[in-house]
DOVO-263563 format. One record per residue: z, x, y of N, C-alpha, C in turn. Coordinates in steps of 0.001 Angstrom, whole numbers. Example, Ala and Ser with C-alpha at 12.3 -4.5 7.8 and 13.67 -1.06 7.14 Angstrom:
BEGIN
    n_zz    n_xx    n_yy   ca_zz   ca_xx   ca_yy    c_zz    c_xx    c_yy
    7800   13190   -5690    7800   12300   -4500    7800   13200   -3300
    7080   12850   -2250    7140   13670   -1060    7870   12900      30
END
This chain:
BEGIN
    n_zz    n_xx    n_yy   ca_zz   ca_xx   ca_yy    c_zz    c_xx    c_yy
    5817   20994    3238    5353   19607    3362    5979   18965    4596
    5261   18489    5459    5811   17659    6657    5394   16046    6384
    6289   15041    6253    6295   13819    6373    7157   13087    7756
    6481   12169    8507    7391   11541   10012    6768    9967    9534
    7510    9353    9649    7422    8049    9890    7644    7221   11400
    6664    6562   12055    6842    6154   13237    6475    4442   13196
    7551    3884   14323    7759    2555   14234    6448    2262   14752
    6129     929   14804    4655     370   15637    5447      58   17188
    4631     178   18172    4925    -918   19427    5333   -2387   19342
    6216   -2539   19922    6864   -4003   19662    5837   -5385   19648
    4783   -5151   20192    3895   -6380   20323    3346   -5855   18805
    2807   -5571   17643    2452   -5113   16862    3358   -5224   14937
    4218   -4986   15265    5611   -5595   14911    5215   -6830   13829
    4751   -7724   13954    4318   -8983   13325    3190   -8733   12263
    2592   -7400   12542    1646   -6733   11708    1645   -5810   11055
    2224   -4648   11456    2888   -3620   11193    3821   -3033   10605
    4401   -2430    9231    5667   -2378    9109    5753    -815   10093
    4804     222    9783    5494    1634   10163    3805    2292    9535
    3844    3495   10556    3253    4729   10317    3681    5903    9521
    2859    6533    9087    3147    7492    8320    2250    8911    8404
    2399    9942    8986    2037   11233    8830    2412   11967    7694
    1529   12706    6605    1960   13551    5881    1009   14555    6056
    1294   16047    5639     374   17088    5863    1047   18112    4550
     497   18137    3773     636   19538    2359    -234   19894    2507
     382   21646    2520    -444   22944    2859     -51   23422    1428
    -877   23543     327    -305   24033    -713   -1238   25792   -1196
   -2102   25708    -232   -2857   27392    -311   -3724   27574    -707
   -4760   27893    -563   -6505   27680    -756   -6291   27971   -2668
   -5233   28878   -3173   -5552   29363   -4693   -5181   28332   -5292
   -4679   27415   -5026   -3848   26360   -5723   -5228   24997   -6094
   -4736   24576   -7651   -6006   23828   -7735   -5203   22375   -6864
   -6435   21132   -7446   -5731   19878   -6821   -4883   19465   -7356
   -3779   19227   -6161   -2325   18675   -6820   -3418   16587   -7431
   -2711   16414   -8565   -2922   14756   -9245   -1771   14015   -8905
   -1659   13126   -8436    -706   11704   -8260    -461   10691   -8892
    -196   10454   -9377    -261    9082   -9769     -96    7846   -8777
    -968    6918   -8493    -845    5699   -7575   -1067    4262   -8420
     300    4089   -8898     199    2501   -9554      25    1253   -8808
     -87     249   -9750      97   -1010   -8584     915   -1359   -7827
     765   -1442   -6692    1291   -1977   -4987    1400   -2953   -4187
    2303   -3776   -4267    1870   -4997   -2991    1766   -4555   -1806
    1589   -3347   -1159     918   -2733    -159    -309   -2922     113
    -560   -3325    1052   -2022   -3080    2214   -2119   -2402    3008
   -3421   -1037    2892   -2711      18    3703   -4182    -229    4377
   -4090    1224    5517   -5231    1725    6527   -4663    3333    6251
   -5920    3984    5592   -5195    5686    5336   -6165    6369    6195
   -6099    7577    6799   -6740    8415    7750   -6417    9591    6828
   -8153   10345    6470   -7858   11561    5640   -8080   12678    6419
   -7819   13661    7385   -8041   14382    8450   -7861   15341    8392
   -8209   15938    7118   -8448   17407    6961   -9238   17091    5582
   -8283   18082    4374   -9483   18034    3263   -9539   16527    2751
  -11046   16643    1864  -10941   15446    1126   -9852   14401      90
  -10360   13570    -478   -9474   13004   -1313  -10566   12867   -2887
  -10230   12822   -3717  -10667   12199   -4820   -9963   11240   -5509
  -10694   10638   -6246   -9741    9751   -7215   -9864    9343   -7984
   -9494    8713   -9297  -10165    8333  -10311   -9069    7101  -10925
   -9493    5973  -11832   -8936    5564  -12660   -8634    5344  -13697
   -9351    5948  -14654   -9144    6536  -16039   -9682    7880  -16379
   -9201    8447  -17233   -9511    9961  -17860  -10750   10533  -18131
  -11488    9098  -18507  -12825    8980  -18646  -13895    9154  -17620
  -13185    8398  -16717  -13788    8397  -15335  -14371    9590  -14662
  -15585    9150  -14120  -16355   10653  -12879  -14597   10290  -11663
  -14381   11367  -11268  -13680   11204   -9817  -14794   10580   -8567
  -14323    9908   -7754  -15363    9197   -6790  -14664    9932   -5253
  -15493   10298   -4549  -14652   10478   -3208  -14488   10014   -2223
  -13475   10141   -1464  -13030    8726    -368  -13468    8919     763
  -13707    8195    1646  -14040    8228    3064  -13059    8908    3845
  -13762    9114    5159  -12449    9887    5925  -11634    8904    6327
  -11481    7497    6430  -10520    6567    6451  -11255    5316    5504
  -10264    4935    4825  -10115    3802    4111   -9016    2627    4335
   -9629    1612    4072   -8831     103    4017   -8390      66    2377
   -7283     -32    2143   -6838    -510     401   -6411   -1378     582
   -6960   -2586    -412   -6561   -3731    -657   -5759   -4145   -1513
   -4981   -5490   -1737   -4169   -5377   -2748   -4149   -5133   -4490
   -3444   -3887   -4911   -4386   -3166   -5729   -3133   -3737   -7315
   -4039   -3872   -8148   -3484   -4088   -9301   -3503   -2876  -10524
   -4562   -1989  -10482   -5089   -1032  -11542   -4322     331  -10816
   -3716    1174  -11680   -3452    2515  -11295   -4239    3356  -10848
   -4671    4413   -9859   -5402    5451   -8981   -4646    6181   -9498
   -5364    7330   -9220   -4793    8958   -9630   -5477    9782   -8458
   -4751   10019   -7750   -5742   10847   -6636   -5651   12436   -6792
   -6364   13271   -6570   -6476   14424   -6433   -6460   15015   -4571
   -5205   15537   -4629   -5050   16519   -3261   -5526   17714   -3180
   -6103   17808   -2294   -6398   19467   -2031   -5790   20258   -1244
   -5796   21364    -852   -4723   22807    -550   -4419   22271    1135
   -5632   21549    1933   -5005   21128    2834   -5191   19612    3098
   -4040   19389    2555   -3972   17328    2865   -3188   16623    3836
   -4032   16081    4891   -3357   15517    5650   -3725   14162    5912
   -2176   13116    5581   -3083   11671    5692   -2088   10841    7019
   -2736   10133    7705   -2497    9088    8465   -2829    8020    7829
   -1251    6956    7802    -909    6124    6773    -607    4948    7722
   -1628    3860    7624    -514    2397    8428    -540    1540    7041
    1176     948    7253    1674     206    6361    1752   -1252    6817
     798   -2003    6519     782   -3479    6776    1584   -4497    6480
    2165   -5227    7671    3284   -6279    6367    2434   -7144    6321
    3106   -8015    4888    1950   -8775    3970    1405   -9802    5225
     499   -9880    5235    -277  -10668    5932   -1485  -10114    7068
    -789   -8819    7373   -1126   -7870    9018   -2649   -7430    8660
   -2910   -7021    7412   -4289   -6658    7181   -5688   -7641    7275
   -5262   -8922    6742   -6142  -10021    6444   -6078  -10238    8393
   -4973  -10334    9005   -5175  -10583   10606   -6244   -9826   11301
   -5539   -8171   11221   -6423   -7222   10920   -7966   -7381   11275
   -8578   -7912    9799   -9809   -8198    9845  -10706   -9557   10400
   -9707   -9737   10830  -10712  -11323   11730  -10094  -12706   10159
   -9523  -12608    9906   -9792  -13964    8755  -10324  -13360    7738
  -11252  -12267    7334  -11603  -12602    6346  -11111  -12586    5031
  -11756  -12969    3901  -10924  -13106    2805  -10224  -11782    1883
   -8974  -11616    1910   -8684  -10558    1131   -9252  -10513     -92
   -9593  -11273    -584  -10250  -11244   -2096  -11319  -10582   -2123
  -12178  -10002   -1010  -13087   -9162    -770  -12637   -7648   -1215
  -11409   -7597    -948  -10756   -5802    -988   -9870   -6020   -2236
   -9878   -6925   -3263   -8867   -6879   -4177   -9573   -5584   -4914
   -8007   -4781   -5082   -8447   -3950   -6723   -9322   -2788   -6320
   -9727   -2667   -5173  -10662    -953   -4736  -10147    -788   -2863
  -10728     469   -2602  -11031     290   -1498  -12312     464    -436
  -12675    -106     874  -13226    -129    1461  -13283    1041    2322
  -14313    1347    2450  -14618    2847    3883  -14777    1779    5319
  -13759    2553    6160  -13645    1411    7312  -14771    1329    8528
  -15442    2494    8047  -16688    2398    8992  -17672    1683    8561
  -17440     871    7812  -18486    -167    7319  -17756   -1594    8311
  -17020   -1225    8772  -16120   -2915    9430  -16278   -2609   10700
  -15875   -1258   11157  -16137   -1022   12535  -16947     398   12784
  -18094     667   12440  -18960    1645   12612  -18338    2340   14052
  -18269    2380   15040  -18581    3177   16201  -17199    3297   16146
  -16321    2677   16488  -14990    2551   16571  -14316    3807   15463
  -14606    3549   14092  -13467    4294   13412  -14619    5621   13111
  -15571    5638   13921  -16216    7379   13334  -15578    8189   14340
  -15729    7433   15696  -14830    8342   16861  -13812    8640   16431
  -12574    7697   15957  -11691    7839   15669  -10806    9262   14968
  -12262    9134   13403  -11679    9804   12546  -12372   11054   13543
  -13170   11441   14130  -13595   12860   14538  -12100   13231   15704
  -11562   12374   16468  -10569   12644   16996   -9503   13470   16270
   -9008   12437   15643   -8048   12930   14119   -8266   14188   13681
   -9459   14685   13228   -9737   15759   12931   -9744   16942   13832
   -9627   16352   15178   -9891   17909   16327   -8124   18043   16722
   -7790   17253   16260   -6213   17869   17096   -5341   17656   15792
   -3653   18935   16071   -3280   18892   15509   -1536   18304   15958
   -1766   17987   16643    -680   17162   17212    -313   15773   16412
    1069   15624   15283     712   14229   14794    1210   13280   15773
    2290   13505   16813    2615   12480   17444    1349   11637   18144
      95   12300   18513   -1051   12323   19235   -1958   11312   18150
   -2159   11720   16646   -2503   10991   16035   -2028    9404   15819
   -1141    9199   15631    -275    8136   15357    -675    7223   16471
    -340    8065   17972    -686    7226   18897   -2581    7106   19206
   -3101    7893   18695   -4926    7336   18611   -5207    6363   17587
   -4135    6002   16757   -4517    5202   15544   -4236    3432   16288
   -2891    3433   16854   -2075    2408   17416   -2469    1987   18461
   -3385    3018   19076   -4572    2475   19877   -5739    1679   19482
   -5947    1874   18787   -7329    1125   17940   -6865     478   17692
   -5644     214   16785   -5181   -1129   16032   -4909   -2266   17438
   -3879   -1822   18425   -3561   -2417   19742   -4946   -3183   19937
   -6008   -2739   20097   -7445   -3407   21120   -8093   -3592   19854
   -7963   -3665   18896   -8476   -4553   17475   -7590   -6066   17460
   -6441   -6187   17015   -5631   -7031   17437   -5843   -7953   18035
   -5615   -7360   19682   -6044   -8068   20893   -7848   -8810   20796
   -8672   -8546   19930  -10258   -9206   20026  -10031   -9955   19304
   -9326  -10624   18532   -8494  -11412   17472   -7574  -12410   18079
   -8338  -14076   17767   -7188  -14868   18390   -5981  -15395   17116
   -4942  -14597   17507   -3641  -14716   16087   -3305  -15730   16712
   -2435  -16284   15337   -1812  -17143   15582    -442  -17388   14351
     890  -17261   14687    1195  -17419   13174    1218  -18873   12429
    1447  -18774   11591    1358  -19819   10340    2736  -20010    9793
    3075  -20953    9549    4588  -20844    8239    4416  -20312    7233
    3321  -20027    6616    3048  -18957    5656    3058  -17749    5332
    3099  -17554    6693    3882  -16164    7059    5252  -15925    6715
    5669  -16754    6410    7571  -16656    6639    7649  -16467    5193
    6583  -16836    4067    6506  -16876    2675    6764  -15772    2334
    5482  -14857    2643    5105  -13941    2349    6757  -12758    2153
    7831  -12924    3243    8308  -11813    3485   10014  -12475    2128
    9701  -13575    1635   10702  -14501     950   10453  -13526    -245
    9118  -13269    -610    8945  -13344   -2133    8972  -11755   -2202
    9594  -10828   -1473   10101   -9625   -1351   10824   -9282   -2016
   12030   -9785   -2407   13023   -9990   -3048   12918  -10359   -4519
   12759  -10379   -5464   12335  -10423   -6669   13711  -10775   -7397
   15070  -10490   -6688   16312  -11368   -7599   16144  -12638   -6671
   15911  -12963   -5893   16161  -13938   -4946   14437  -15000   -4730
   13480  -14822   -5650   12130  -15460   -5585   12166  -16624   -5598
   12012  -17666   -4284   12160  -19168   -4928   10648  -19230   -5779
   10872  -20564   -6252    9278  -21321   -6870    8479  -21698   -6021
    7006  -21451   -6864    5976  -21573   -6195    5680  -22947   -5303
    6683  -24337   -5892    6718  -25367   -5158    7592  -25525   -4231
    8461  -24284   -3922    9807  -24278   -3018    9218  -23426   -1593
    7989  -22679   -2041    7442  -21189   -1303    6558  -22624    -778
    6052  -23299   -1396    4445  -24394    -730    5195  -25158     217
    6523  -25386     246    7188  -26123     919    7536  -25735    2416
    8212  -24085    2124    7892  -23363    3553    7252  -23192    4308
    6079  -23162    3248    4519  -23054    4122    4015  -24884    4919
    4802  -25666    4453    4104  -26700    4616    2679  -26976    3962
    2582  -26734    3020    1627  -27023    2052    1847  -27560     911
     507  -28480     177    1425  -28468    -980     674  -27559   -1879
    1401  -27676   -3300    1089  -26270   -3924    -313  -25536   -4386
   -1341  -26968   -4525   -2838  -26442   -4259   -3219  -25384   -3039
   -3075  -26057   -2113   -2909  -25620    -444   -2921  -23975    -688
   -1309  -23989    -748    -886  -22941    -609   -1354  -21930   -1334
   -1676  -22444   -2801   -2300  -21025   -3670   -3770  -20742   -2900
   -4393  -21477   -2091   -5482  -20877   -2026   -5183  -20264    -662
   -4459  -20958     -40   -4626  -19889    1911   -3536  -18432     741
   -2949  -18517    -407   -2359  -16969    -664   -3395  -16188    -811
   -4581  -16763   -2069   -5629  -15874   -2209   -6227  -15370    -791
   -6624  -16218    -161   -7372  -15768    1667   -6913  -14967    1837
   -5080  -15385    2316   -4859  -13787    2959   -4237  -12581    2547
   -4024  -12755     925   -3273  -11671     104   -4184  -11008    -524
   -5379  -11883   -1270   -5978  -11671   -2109   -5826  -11215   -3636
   -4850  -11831   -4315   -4298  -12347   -5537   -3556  -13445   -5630
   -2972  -13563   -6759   -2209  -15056   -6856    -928  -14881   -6425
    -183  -15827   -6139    1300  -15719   -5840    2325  -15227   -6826
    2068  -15606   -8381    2504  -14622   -9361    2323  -13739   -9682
    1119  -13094   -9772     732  -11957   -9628    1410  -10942   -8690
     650  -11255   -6921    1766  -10533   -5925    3248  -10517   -7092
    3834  -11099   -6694    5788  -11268   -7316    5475  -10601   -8750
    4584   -9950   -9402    4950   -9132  -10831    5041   -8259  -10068
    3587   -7738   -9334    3895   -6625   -8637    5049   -6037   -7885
    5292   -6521   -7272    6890   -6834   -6070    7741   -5951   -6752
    8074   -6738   -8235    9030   -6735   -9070    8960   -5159   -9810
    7817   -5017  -10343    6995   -3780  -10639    7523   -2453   -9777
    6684   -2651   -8394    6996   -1511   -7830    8408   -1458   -7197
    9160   -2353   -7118   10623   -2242   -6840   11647   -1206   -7724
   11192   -1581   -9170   11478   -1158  -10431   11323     327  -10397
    9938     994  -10154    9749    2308  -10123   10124    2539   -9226
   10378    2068   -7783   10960    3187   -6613   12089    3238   -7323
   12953    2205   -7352   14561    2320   -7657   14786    3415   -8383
   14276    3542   -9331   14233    4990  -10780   14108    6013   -9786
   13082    6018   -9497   12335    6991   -8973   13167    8134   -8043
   13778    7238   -7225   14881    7354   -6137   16359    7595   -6845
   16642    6974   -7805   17708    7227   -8322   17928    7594   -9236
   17408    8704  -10031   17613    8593  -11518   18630    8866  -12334
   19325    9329  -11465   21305    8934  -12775   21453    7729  -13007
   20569    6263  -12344   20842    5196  -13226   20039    4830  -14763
   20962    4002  -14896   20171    3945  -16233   19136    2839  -16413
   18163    2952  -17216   16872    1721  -16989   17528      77  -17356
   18999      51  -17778   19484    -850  -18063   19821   -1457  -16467
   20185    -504  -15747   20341   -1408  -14385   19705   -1239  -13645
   18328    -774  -13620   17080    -915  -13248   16717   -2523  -12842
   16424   -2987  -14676   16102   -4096  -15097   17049   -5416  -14612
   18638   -5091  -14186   19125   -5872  -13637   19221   -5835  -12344
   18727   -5243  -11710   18713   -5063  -10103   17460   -5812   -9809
   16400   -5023  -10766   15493   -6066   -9924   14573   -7346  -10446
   15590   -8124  -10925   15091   -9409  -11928   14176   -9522  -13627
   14404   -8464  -13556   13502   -8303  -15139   14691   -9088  -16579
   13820   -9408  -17217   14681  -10467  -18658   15741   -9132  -19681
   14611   -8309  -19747   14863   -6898  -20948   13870   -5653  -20753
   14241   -4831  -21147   13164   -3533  -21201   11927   -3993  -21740
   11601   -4778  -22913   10382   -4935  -23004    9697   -6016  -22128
   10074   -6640  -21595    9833   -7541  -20213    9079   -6153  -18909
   10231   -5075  -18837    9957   -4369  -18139    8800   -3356  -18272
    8438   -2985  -19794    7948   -1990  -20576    6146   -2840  -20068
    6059   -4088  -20452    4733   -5000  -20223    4422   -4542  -19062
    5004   -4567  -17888    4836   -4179  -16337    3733   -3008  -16488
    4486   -2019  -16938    4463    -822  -16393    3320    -483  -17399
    2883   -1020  -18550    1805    -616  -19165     277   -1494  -18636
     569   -2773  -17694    -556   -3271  -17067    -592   -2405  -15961
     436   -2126  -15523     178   -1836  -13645     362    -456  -13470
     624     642  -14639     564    1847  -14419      99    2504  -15517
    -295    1696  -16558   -1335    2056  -17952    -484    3141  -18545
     789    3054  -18796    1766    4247  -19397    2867    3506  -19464
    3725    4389  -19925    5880    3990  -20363    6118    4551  -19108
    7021    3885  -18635    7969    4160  -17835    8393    5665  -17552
    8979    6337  -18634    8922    7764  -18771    8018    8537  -18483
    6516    8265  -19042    5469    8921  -17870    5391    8435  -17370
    5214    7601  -16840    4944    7488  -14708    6129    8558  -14344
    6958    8707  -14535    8744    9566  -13916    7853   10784  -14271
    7234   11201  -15256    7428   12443  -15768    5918   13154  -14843
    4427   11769  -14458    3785   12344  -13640    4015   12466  -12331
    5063   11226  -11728    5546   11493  -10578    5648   12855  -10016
    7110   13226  -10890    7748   14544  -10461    7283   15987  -11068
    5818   15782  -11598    5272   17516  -11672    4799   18003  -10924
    4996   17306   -9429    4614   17659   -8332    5871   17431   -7351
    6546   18295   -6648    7568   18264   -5493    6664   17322   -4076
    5648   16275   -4584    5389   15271   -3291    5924   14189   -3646
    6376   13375   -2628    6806   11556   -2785    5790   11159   -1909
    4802   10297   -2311    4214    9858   -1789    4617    7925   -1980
    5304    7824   -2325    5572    6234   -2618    6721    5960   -2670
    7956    6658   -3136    9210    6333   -2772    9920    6323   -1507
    8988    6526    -341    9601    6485     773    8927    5204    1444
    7438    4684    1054    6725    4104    2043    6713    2488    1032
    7559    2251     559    7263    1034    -177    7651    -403     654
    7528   -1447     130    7666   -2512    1272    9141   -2750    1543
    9552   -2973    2665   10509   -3156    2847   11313   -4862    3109
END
């Protein structure tokens, strides 16, 4: 398995947290490795550049298959993706706000909860793209054809920041969350205001985002550490009690705590304990 993480260009920075290359070669006999992908306050841009992806969200479910690049929006329901023998993804990690810029304004509430195939936003632009991606195997080369597009996407875009921006990176912190009338205050809004420019450019509510936050903070920490115990889990990252914590993890990953750990690791991939928000 090869994973590299690469910074963005400094003008970019304001949008950008980091890139991500991964490539598992697991051998044509091998069936599809399954993942589990719970809820995320992540907004990503994924590049699939070799085999496909599948995915599904319940057991019940047909698997649906993904585009060769996708936009994910801010997602509340658990994914289960299926990898195949050769998976290679190009990953941009958006800080909260960089995606909705991204797209010209428009409303994140458009991408809540699924994702979008990005050649529906920029037809000519991301088909070249992904056929690039696919002819070379150079990732430093990739990374930089991706950061190209994003660079002269950007740039056709008149940004501008907002104090609302400064919100967004507050409510990270989940021991440290002010109130929603303390967050409207930063923004210079008042708290009507503010809940609706959150929906625009987050596309959920401001409590919502902050369960999540709290949520996936919770499972990296485990995840990453597991000689602790779920008792200081729950105090690290603002939770009341285990069953406070137990509610989480059965909306936002439809299981106990123990399975999510137990589907995590029947597979030697991390696909989420390294790339979570920072």
């Amino acid at each position: 398995m090869f994973i590299r993480f690469y910074p963005p260009t400094p003008a970019l920075r304001p949008y950008i947290q980091r890139y991500m290359v991964m490539h598992v070669q697991t051998g044509e006999s091998v069936r599809p490795i399954v993942k589990p992908f719970p809820a995320s306050p992540e907004q990503c841009l994924f590049f699939y550049a070799r085999d496909e992806v599948r995915s599904y969200k319940n057991q019940n479910e047909q698997t649906v298959f993904s585009s060769a690049s996708i936009i994910v929006g801010p997602q509340v329901t658990r994914v289960n993706l299926l990898l195949y023998p050769n998976h290679l993804t190009v990953a941009v990690f958006f800080q909260s706000g960089g995606l909705h810029a991204l797209l010209g304004g428009m409303p994140m509430t458009e991408a809540f909860d699924f994702s979008i195939d990005s050649t529906l936003i920029w037809p000519t632009e991301m088909r070249e793209l992904n056929e690039q991606l696919a002819l070379t195997d150079n990732y430093d080369l990739m990374v930089a054809l991706v950061e190209g597009f994003l660079v002269r996407q950007y740039a056709r875009n008149h940004l501008r920041t907002e104090p609302i921006d400064k919100v967004f990176r507050l409510m990270l912190d989940p021991l440290h969350a002010p109130s929603i009338d303390q967050l409207a205050d930063v923004a210079c809004l008042s708290t009507r205001q503010f809940r609706r420019k959150f929906y625009e450019k987050m596309g959920l509510s401001p409590k919502v985002f902050a369960r999540i936050v709290r949520f996936n903070k919770a499972f990296r920490l485990k995840e990453k550490n597991p000689h602790l115990d779920w008792l200081d889990v729950i105090c690290l990252t603002g939770y009341h009690d285990f069953h406070h914590l137990l509610r989480d993890f059965k909306e936002f990953a439809h299981t106990t705590p123990t399975l999510l750990l137990e589907d995590e690791h029947r597979h030697d991939i991390r696909l989420y304990s390294s790339t979570g928000i920072k």
